[in-house]
Backbone bond lengths (Angstrom), bond angles and torsions (degrees), N, CA, C in turn:
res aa  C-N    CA-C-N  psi(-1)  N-CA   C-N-CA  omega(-1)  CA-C   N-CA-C  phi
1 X - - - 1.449 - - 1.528 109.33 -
2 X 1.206 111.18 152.87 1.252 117.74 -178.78 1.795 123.20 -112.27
3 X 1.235 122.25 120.49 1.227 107.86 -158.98 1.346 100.68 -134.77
4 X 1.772 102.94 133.04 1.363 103.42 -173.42 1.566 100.22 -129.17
5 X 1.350 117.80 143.30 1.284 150.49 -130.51 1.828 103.78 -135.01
6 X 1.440 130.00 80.41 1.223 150.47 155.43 1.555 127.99 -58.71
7 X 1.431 112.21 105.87 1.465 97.18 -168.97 1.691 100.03 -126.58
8 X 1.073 105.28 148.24 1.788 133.23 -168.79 1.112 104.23 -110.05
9 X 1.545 126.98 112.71 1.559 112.93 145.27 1.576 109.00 -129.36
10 X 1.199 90.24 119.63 1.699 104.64 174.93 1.571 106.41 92.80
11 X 1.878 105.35 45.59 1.449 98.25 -158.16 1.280 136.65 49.01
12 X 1.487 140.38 23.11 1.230 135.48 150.78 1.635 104.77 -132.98
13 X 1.137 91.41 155.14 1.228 110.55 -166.25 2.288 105.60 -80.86
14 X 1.404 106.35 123.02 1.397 109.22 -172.76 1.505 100.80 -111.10
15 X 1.465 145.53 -14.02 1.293 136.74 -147.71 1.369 100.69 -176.14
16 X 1.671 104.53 145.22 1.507 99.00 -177.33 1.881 78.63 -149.87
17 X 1.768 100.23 160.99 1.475 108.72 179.57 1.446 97.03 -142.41
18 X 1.099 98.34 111.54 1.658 93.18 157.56 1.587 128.01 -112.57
19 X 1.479 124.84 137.43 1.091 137.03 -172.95 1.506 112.37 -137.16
20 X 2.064 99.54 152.32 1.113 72.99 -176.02 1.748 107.94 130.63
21 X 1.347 132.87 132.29 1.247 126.18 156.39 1.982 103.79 -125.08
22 X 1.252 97.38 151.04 1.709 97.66 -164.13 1.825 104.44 -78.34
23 X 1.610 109.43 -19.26 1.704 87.43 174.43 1.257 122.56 72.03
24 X 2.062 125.48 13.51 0.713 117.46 153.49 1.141 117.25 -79.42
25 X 1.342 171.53 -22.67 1.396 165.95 -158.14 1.322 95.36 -172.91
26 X 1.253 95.60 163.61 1.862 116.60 161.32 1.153 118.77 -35.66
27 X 1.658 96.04 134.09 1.760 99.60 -177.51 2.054 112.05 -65.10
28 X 1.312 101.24 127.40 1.522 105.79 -175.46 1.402 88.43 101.55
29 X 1.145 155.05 -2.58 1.479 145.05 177.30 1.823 108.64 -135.47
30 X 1.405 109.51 24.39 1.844 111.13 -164.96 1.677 85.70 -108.01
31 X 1.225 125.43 111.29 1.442 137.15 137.67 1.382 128.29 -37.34
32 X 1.054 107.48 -44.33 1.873 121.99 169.57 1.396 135.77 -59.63
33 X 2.136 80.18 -40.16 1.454 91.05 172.51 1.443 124.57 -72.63
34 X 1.443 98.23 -51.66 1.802 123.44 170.78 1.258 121.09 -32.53
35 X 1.966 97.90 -42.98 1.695 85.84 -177.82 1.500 105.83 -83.42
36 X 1.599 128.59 -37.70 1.463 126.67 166.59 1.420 110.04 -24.86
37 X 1.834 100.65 -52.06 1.464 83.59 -146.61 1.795 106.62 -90.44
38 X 1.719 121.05 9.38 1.289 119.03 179.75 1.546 100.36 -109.65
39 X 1.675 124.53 -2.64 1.431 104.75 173.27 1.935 98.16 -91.03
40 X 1.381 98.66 -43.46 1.552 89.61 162.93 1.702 137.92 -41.33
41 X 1.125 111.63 -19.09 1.750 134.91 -175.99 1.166 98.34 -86.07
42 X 1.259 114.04 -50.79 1.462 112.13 -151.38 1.906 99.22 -82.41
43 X 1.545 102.94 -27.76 1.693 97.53 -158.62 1.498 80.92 -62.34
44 X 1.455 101.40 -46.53 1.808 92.48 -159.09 1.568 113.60 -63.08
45 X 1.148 112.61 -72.98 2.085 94.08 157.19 1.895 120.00 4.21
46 X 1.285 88.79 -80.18 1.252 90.69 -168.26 1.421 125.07 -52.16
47 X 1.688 113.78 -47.68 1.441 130.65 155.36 1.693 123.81 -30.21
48 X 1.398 92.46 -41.83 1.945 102.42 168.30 1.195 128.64 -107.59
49 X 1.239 119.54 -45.43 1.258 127.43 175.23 1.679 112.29 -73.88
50 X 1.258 121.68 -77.61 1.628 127.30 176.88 1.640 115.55 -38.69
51 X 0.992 110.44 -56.09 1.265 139.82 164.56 0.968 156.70 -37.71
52 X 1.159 99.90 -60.38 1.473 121.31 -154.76 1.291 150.44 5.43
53 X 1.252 83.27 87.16 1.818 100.32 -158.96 1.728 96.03 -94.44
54 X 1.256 105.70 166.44 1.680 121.98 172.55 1.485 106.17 -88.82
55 X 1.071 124.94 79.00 1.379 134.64 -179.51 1.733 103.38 -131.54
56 X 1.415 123.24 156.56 1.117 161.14 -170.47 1.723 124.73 -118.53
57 X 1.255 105.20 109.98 1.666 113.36 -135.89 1.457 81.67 -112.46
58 X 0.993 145.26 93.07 2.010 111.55 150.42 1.796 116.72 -132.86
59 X 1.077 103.57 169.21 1.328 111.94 -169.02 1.701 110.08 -134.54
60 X 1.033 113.04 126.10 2.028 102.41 -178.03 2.281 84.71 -146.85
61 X 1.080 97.26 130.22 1.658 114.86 -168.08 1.425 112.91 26.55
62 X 0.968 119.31 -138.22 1.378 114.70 173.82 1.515 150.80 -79.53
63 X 1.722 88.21 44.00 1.413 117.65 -178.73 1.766 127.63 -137.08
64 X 1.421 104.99 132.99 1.934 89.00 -151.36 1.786 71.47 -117.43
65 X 1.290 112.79 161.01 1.637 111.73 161.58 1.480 103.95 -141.14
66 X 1.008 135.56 139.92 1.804 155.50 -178.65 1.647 84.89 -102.72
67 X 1.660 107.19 136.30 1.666 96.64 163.97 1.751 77.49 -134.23
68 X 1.622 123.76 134.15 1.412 104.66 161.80 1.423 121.86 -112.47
69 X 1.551 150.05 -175.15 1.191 139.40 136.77 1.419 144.02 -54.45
70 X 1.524 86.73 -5.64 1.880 88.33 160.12 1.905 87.68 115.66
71 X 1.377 127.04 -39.02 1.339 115.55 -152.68 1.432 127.99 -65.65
72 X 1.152 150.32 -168.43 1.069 124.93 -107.83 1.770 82.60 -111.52
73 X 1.564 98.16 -47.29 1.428 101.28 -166.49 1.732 109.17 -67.88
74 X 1.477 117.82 -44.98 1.357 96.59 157.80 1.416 147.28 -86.99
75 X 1.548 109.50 39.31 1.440 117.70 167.97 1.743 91.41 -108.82
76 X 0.900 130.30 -10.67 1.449 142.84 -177.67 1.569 104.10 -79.24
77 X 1.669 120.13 -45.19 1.378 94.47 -162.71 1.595 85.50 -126.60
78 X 1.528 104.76 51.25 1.758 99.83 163.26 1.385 78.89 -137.64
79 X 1.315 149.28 -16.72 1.408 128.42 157.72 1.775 114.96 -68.47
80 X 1.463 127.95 -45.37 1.244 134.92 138.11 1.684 117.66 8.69
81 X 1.850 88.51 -61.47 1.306 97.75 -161.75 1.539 113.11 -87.06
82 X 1.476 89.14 -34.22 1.734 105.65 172.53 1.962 111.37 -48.11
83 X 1.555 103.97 -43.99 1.415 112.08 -177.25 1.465 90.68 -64.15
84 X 0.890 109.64 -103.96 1.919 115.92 -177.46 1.554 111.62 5.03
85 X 0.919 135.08 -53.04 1.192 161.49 -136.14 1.677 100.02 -96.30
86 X 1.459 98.61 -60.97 1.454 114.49 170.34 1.620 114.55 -58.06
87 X 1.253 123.61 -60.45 1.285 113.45 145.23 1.559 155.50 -34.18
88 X 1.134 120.69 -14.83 1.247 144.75 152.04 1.488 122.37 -78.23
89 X 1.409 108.70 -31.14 1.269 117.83 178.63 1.317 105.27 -105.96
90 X 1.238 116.51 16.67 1.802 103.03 154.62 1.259 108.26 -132.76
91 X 1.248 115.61 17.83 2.042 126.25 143.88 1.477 98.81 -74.80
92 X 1.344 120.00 -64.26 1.022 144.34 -128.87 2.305 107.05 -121.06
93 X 1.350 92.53 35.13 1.702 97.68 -166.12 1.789 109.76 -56.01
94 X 1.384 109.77 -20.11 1.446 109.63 -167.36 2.041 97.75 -96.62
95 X 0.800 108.74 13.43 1.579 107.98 -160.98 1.686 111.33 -129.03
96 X 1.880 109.48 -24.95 1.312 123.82 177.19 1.204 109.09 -142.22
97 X 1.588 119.83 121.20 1.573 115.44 158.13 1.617 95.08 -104.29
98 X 1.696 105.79 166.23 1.415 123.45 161.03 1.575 97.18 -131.30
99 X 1.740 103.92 162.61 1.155 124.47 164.69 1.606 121.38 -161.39
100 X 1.201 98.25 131.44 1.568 97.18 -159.71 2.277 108.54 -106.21
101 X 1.299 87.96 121.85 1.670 77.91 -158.36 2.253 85.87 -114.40
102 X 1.513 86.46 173.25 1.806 96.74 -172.09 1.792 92.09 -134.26
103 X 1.850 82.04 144.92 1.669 83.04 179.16 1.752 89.15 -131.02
């Protein structure tokens, strides 16, 4: 399962973690994962590259983490991502949880 991890401070969302492979099919053949793992690519792309926002990108096995500064455009496309995300996981409820926590 794949579980991605939404965090709020001050009501907007600054950091997201995802972990995790979804375990629908064979690795190189998982739909669930693919789309996780290309809307996840892309937020972060966009956050640095398009962007260029002050955000914090890393990835170590099967775990990517976004950390941002709070601003406007990337609390915008990590909620974006949060929706997306949410959607996949209610095709897909056994394959993705979310949970959105506040510090």
């Amino acid at each position: 399962m794949t579980k991605a991890v939404f965090t709020r401070k001050n009501g907007r969302l600054c950091r997201c973690s995802i972990k995790g492979h979804a375990g629908y099919a064979e690795h190189g053949q998982d739909i669930v994962c693919a789309a996780v793992s290309s809307a996840v690519q892309l937020t972060a792309n966009l956050l640095t590259e398009t962007f260029g926002e002050n955000v914090q990108v890393s990835a170590k096995g099967d775990t990517i983490n976004i950390r941002t500064d709070g601003s406007d455009i990337s609390v915008k496309l990590l909620e974006a991502l949060s929706v997306h995300l949410q959607c996949i996981s209610e095709e897909f409820p056994k394959q993705i949880k979310l949970e959105f926590t506040e510090v």
